[in-house]
PyMOL Python script that loads the backbone (N, CA, C, O; Angstrom):
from pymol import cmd

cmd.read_pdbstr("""\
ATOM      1  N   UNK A   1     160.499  63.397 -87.408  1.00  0.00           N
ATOM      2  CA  UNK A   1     160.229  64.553 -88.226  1.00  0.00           C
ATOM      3  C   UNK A   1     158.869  65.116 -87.807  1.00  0.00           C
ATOM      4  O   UNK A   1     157.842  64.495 -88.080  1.00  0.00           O
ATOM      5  N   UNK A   2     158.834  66.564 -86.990  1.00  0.00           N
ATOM      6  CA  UNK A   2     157.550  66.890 -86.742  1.00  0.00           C
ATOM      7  C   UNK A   2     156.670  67.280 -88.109  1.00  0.00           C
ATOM      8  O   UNK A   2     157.078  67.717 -89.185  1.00  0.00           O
ATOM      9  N   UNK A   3     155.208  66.938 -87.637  1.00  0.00           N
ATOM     10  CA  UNK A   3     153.864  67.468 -88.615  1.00  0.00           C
ATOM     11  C   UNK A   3     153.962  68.718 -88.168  1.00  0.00           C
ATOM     12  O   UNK A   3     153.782  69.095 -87.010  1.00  0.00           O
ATOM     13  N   UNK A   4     154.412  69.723 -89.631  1.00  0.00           N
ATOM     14  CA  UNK A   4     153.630  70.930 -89.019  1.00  0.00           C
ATOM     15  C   UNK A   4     152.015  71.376 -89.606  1.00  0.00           C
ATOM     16  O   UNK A   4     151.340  72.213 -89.008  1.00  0.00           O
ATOM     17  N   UNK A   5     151.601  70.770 -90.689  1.00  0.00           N
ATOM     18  CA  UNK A   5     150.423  70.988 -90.891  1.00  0.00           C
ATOM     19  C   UNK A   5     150.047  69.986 -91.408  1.00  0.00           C
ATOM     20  O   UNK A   5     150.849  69.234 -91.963  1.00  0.00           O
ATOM     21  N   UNK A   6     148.306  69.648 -91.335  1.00  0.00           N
ATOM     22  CA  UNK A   6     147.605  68.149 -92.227  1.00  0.00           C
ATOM     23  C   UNK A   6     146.625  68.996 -92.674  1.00  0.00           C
ATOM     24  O   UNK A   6     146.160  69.881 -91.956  1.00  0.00           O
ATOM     25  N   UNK A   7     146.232  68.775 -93.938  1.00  0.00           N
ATOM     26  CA  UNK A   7     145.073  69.285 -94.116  1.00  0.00           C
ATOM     27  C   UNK A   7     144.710  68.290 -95.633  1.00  0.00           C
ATOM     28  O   UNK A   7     145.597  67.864 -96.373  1.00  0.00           O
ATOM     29  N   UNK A   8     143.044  68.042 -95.872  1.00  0.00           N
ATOM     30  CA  UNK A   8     142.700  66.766 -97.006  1.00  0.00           C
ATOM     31  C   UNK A   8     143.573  65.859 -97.175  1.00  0.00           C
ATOM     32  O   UNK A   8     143.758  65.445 -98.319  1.00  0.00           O
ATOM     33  N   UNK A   9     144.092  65.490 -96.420  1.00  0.00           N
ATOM     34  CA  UNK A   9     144.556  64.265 -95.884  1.00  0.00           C
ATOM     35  C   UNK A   9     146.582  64.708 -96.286  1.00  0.00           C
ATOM     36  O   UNK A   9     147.281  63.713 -96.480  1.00  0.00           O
ATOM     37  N   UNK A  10     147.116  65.756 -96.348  1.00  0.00           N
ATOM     38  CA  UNK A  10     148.705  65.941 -96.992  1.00  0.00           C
ATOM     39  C   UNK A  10     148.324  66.281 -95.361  1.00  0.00           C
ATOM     40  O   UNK A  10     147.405  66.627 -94.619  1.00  0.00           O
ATOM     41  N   UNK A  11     150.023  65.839 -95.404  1.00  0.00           N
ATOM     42  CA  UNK A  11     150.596  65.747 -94.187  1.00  0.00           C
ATOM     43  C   UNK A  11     152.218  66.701 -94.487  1.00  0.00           C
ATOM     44  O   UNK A  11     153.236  66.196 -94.962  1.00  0.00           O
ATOM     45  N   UNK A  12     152.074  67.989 -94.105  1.00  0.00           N
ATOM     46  CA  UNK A  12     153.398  68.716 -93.381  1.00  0.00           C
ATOM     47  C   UNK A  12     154.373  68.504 -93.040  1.00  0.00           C
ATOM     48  O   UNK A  12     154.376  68.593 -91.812  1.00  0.00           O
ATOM     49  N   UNK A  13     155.946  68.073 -93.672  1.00  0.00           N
ATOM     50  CA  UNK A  13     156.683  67.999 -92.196  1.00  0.00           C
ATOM     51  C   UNK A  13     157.707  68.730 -92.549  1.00  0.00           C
ATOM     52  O   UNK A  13     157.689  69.320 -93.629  1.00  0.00           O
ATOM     53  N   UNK A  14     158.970  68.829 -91.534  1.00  0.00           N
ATOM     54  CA  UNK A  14     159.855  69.325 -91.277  1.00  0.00           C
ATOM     55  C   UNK A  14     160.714  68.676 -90.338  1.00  0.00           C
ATOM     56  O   UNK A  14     160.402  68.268 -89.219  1.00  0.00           O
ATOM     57  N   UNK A  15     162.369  68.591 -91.177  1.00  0.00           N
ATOM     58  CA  UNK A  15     163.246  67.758 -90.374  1.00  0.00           C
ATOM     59  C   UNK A  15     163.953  68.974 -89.635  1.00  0.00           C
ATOM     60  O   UNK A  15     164.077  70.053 -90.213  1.00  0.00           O
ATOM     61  N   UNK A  16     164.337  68.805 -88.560  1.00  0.00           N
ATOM     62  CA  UNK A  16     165.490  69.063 -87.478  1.00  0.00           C
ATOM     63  C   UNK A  16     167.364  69.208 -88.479  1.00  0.00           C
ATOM     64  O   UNK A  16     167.962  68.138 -88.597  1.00  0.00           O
ATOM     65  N   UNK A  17     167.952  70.304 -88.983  1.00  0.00           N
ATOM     66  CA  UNK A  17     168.955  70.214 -89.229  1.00  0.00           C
ATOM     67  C   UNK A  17     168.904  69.554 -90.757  1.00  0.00           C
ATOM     68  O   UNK A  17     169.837  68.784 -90.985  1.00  0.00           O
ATOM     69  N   UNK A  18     168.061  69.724 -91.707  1.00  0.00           N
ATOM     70  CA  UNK A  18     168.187  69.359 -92.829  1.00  0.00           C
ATOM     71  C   UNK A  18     168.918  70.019 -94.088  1.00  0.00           C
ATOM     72  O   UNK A  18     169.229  71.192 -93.881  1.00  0.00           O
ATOM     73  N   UNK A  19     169.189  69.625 -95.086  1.00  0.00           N
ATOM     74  CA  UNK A  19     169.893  70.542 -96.025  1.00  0.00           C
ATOM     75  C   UNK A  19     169.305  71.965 -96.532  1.00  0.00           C
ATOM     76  O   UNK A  19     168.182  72.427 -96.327  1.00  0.00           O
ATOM     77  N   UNK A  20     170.312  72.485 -97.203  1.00  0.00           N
ATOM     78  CA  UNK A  20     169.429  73.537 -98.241  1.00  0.00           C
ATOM     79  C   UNK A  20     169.309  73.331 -99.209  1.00  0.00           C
ATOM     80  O   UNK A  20     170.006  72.460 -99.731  1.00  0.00           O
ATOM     81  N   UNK A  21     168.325  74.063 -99.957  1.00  0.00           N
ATOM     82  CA  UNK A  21     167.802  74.955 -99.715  1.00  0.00           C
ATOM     83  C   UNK A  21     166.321  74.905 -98.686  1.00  0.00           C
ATOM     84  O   UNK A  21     165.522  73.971 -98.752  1.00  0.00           O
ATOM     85  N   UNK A  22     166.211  75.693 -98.069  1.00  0.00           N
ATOM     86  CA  UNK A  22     164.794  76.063 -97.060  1.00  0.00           C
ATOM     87  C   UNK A  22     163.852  75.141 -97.946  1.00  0.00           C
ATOM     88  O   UNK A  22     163.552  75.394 -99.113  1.00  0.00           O
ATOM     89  N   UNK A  23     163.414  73.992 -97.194  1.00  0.00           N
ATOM     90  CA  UNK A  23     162.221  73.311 -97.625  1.00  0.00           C
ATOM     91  C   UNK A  23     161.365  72.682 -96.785  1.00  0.00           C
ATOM     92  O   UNK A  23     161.490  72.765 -95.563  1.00  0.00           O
ATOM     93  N   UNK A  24     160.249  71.873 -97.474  1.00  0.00           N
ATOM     94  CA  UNK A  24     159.609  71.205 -96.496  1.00  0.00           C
ATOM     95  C   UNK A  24     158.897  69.789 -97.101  1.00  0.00           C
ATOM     96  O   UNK A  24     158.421  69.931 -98.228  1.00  0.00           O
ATOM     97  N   UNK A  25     158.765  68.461 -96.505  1.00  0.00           N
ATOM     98  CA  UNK A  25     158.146  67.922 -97.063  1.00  0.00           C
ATOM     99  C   UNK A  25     156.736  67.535 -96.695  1.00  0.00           C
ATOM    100  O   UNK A  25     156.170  67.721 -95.618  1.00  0.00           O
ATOM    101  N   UNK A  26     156.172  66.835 -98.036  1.00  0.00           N
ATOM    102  CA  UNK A  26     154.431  66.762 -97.727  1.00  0.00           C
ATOM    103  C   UNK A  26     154.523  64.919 -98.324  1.00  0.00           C
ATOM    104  O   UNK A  26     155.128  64.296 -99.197  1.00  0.00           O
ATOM    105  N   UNK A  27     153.858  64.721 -97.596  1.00  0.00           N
ATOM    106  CA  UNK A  27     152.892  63.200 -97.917  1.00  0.00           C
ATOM    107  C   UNK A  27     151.450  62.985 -98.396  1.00  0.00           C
ATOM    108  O   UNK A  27     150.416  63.343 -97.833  1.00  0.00           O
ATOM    109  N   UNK A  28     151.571  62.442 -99.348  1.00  0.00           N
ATOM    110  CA  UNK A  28     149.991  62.643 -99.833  1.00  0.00           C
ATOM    111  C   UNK A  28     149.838  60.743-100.044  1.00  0.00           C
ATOM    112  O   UNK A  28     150.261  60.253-101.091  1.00  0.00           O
ATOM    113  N   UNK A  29     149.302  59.964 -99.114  1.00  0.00           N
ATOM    114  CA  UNK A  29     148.779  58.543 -99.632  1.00  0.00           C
ATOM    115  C   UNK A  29     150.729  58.214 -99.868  1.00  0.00           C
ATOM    116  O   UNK A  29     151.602  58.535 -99.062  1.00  0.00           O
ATOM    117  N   UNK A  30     150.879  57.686-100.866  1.00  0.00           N
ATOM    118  CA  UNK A  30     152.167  56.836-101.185  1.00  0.00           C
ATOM    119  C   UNK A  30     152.862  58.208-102.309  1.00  0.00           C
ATOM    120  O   UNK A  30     153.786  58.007-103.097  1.00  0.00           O
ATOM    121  N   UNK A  31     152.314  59.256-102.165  1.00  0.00           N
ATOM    122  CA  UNK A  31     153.047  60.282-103.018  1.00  0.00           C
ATOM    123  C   UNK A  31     154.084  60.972-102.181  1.00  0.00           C
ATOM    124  O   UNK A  31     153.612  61.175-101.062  1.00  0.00           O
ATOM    125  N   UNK A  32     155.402  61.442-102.300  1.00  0.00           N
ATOM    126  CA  UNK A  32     156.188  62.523-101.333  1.00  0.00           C
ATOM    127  C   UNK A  32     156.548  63.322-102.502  1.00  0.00           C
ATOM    128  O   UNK A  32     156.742  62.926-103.651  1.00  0.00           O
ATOM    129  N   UNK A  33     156.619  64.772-101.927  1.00  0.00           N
ATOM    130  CA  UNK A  33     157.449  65.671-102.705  1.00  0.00           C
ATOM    131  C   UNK A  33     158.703  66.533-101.263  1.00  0.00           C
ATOM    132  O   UNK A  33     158.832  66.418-100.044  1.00  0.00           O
ATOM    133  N   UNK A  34     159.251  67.204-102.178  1.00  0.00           N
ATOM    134  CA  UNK A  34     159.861  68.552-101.430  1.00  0.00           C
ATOM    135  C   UNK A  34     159.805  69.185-102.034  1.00  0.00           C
ATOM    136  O   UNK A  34     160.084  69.045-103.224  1.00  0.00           O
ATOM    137  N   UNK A  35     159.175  70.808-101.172  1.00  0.00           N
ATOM    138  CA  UNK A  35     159.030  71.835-101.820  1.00  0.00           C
ATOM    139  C   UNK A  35     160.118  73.300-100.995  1.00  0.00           C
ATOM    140  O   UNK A  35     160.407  73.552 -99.825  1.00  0.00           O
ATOM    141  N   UNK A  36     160.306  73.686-101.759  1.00  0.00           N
ATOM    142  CA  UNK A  36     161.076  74.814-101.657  1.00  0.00           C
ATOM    143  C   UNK A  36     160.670  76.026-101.498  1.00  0.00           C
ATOM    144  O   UNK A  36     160.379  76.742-102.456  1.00  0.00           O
ATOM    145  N   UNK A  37     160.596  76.420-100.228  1.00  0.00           N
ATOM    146  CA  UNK A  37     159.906  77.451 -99.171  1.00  0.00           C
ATOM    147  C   UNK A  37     160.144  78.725-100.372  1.00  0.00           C
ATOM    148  O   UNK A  37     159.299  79.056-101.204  1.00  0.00           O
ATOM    149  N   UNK A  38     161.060  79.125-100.266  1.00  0.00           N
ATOM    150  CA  UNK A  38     161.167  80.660-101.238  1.00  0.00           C
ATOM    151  C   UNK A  38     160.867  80.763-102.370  1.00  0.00           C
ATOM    152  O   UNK A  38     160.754  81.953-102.663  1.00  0.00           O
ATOM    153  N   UNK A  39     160.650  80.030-103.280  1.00  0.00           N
ATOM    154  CA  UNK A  39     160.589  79.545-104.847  1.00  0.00           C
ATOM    155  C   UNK A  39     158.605  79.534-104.584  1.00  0.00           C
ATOM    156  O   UNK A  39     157.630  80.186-104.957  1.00  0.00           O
ATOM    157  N   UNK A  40     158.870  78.521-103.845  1.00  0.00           N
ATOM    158  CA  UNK A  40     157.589  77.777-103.928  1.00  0.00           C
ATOM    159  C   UNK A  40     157.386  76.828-104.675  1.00  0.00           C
ATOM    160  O   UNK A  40     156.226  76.769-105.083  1.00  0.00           O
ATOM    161  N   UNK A  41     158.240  75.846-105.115  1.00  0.00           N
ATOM    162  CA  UNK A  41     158.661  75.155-106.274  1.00  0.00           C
ATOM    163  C   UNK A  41     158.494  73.556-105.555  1.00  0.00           C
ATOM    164  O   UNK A  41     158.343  73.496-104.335  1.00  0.00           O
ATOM    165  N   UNK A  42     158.534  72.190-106.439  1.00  0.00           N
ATOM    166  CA  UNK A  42     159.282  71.262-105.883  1.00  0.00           C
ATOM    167  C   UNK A  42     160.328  70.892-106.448  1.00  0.00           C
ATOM    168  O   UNK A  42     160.467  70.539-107.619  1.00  0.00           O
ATOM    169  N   UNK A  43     161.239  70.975-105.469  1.00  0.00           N
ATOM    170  CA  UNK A  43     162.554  69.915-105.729  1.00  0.00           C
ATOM    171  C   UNK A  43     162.490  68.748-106.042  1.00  0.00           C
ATOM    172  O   UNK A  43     163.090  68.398-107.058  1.00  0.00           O
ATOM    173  N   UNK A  44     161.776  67.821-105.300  1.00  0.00           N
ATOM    174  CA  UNK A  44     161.611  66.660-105.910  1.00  0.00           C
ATOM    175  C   UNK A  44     160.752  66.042-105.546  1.00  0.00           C
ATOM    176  O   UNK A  44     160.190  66.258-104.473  1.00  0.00           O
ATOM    177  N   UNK A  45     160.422  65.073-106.389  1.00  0.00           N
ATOM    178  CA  UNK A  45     159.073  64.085-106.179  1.00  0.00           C
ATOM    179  C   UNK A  45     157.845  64.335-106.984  1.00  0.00           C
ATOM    180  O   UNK A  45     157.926  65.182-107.874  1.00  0.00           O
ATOM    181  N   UNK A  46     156.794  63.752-106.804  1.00  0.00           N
ATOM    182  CA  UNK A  46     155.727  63.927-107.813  1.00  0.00           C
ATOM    183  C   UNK A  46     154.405  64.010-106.816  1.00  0.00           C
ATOM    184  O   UNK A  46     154.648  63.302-105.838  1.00  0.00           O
ATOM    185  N   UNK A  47     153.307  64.519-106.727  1.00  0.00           N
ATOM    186  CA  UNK A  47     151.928  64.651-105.931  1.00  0.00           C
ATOM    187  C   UNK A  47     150.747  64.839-107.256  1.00  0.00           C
ATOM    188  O   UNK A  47     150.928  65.572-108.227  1.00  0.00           O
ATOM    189  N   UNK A  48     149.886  64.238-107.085  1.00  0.00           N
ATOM    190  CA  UNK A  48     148.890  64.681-107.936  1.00  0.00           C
ATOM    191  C   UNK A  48     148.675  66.328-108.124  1.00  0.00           C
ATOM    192  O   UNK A  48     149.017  67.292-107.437  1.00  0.00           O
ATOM    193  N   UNK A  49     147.984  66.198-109.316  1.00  0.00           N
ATOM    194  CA  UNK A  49     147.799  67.699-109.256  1.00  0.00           C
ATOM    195  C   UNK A  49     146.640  68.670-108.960  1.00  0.00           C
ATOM    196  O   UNK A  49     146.481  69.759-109.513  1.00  0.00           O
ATOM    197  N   UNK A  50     145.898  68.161-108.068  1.00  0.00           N
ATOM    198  CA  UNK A  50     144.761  68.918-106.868  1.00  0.00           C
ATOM    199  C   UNK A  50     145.468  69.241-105.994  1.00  0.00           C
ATOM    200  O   UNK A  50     145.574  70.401-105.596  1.00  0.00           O
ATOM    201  N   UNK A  51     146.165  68.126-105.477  1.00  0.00           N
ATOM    202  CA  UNK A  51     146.907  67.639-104.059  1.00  0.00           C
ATOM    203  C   UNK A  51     148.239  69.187-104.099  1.00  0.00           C
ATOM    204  O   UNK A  51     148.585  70.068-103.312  1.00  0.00           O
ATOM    205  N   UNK A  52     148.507  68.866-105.162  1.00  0.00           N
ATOM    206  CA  UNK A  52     150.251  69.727-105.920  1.00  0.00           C
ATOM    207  C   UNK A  52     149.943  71.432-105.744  1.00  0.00           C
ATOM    208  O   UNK A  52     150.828  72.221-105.411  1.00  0.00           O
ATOM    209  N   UNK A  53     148.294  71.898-106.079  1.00  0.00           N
ATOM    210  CA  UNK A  53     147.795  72.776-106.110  1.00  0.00           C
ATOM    211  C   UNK A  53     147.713  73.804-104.641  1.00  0.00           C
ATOM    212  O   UNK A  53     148.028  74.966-104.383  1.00  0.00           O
ATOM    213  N   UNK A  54     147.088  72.623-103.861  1.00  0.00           N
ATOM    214  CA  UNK A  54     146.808  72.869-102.382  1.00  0.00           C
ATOM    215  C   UNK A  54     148.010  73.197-101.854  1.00  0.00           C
ATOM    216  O   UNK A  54     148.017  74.336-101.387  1.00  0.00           O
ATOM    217  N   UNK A  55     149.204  72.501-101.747  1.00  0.00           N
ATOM    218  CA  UNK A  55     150.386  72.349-101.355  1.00  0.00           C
ATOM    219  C   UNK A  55     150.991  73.635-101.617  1.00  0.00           C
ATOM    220  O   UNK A  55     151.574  74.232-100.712  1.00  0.00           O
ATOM    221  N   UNK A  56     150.911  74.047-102.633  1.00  0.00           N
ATOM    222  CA  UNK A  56     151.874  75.567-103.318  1.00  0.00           C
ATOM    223  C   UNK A  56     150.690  77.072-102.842  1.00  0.00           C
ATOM    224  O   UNK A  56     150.941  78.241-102.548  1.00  0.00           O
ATOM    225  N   UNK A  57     149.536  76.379-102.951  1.00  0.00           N
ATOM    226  CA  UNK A  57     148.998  77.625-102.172  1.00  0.00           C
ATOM    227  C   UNK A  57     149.046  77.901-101.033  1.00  0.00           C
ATOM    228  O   UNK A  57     148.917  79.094-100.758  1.00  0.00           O
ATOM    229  N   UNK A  58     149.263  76.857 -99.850  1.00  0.00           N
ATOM    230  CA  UNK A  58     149.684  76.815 -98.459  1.00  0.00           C
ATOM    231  C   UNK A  58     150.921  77.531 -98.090  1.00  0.00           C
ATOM    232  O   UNK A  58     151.155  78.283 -97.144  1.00  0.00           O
ATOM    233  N   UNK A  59     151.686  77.098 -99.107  1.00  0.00           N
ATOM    234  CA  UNK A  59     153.312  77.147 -98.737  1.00  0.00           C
ATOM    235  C   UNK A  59     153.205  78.810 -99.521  1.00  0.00           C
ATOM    236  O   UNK A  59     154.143  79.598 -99.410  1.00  0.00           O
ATOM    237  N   UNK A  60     152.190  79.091-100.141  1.00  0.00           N
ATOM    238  CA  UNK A  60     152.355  80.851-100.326  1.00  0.00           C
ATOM    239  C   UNK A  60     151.747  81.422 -99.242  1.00  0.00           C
ATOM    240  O   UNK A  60     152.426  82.290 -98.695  1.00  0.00           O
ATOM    241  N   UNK A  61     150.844  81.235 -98.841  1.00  0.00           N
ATOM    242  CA  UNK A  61     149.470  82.128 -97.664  1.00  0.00           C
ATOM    243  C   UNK A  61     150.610  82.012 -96.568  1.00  0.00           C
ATOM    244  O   UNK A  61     150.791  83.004 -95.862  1.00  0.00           O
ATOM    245  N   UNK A  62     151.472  80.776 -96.343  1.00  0.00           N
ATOM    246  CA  UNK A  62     152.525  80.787 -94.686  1.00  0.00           C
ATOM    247  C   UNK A  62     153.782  80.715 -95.332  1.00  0.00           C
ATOM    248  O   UNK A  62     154.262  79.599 -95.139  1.00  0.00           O
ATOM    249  N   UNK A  63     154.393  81.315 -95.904  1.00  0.00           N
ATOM    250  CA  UNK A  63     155.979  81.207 -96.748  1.00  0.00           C
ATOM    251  C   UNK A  63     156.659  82.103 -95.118  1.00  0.00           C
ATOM    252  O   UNK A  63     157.802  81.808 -94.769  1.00  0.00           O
ATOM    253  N   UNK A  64     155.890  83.084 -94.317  1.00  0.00           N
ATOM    254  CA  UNK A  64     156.441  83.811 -93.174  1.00  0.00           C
ATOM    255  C   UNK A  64     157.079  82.726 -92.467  1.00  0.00           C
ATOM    256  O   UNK A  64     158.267  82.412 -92.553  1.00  0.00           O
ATOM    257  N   UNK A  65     156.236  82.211 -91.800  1.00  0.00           N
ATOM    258  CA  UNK A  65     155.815  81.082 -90.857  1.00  0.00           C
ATOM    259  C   UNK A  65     156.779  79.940 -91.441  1.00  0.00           C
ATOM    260  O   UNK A  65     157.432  79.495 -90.498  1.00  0.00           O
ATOM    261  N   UNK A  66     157.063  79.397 -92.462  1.00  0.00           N
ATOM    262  CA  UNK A  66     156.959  78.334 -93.216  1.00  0.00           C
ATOM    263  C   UNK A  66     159.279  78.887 -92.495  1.00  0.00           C
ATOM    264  O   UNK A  66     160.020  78.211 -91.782  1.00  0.00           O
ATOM    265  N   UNK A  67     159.510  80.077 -93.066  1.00  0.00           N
ATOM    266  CA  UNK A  67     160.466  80.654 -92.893  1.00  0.00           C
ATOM    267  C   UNK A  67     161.327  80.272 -91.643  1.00  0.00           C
ATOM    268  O   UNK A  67     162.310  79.535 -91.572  1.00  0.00           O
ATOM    269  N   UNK A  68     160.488  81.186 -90.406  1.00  0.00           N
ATOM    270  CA  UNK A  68     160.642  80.889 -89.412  1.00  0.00           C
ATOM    271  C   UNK A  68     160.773  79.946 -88.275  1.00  0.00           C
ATOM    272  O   UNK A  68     161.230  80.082 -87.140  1.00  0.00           O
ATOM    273  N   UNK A  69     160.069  78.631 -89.114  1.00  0.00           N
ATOM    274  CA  UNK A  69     160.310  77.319 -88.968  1.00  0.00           C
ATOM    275  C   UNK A  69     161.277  77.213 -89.198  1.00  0.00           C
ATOM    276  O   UNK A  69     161.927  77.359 -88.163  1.00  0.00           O
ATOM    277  N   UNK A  70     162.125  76.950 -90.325  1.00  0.00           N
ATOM    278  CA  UNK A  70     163.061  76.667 -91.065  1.00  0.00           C
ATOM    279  C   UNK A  70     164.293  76.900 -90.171  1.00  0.00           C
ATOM    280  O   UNK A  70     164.922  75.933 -89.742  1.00  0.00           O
ATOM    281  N   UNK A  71     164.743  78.508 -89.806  1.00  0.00           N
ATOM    282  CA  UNK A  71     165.374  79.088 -89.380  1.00  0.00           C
ATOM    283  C   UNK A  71     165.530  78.650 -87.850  1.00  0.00           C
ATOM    284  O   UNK A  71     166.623  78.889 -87.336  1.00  0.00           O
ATOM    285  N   UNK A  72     164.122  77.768 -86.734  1.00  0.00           N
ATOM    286  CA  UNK A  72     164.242  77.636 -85.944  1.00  0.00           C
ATOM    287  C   UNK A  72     164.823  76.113 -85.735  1.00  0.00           C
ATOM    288  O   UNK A  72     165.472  75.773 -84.745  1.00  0.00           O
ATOM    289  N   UNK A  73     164.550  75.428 -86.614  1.00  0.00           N
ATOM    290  CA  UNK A  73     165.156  74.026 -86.816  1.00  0.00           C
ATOM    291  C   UNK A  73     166.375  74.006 -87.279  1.00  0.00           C
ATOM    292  O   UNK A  73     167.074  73.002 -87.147  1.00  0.00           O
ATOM    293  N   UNK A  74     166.785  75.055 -87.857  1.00  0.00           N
ATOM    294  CA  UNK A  74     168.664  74.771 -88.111  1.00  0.00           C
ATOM    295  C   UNK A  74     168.960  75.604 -86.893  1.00  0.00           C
ATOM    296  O   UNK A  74     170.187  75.542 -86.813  1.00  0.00           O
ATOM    297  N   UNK A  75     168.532  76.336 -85.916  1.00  0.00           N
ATOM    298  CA  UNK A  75     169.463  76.330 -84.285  1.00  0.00           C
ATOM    299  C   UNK A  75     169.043  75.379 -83.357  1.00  0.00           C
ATOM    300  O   UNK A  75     169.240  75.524 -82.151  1.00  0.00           O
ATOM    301  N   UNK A  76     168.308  74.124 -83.986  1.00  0.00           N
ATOM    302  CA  UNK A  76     167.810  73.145 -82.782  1.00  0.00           C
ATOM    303  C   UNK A  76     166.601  73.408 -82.224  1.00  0.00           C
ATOM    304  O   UNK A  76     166.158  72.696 -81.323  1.00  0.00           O
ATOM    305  N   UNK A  77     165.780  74.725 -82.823  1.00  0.00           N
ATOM    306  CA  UNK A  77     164.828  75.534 -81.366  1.00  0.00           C
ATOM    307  C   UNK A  77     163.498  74.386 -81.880  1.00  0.00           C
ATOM    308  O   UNK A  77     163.682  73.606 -82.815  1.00  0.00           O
ATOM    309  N   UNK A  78     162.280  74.442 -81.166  1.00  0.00           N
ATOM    310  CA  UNK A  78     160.948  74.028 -81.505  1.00  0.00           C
ATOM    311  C   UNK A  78     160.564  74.296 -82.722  1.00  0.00           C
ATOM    312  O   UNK A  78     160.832  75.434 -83.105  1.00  0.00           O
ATOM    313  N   UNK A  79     159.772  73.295 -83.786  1.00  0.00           N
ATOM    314  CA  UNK A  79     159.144  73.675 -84.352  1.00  0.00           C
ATOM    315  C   UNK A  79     157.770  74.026 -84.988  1.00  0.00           C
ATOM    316  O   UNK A  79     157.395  73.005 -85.565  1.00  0.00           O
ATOM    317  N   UNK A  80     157.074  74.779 -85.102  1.00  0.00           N
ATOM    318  CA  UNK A  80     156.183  75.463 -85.015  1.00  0.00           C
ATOM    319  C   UNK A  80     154.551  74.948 -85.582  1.00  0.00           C
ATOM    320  O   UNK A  80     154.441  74.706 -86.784  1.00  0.00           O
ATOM    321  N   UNK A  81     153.528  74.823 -84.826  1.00  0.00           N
ATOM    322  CA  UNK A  81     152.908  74.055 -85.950  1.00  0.00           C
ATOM    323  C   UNK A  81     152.239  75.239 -86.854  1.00  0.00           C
ATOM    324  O   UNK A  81     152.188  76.358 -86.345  1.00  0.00           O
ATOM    325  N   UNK A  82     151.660  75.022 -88.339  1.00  0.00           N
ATOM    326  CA  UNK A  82     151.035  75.908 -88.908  1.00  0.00           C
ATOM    327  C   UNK A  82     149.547  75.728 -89.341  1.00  0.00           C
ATOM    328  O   UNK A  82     149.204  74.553 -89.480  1.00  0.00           O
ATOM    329  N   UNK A  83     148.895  76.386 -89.506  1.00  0.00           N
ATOM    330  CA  UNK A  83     147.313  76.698 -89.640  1.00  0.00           C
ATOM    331  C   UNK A  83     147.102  75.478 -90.883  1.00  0.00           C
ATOM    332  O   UNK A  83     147.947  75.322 -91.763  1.00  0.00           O
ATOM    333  N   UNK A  84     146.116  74.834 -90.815  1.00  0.00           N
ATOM    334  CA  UNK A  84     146.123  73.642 -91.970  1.00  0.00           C
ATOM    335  C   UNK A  84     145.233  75.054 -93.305  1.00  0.00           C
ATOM    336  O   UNK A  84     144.599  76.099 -93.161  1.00  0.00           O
ATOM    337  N   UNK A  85     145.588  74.440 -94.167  1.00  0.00           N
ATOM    338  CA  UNK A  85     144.428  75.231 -95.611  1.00  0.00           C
ATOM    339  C   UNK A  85     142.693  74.561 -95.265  1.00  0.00           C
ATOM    340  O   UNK A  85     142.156  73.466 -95.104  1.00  0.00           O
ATOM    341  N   UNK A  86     142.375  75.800 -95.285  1.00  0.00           N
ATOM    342  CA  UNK A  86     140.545  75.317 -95.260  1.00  0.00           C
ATOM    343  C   UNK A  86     139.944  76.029 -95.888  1.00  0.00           C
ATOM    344  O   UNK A  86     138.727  75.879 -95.996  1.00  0.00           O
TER     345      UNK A  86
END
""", "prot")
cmd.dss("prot")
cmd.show_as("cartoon", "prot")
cmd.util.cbc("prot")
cmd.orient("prot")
């Protein structure tokens, strides 16, 4: 599963051919969520809530990007890395 972004220590990823709806997951320490690219929501899991904060503002500032990933991993193509939050 490539990293597409790390930033204060959450870690980005994105699987190759995964379900829908358009998502992505993050790792924070022993926390996972999935969040849901268009919503901006999580589907599931739990992250603190600094960590939870950072995460939903990222996934708004690159929801383009975040997209276009998405779209390039369900035809197999590369996926993309994105700008970490700073």
């Amino acid at each position: 599963m490539p990293v597409v972004s790390e930033f204060y220590g959450i870690k980005i990823l994105m699987y190759w051919n995964d379900h829908m709806p358009a998502h992505f997951h993050a790792e924070y320490g022993d926390h996972k969520i999935i969040v849901d690219i268009v919503n901006g929501s999580v589907i599931k899991g739990i992250f603190p809530s600094k960590q939870l904060r950072l995460v939903l503002a990222w996934c708004e500032i690159h929801k383009d990007e975040l997209t276009r990933n998405w779209k390039a991993a369900k035809e197999h193509q590369d996926i993309q890395k994105i700008n970490p939050l700073i």
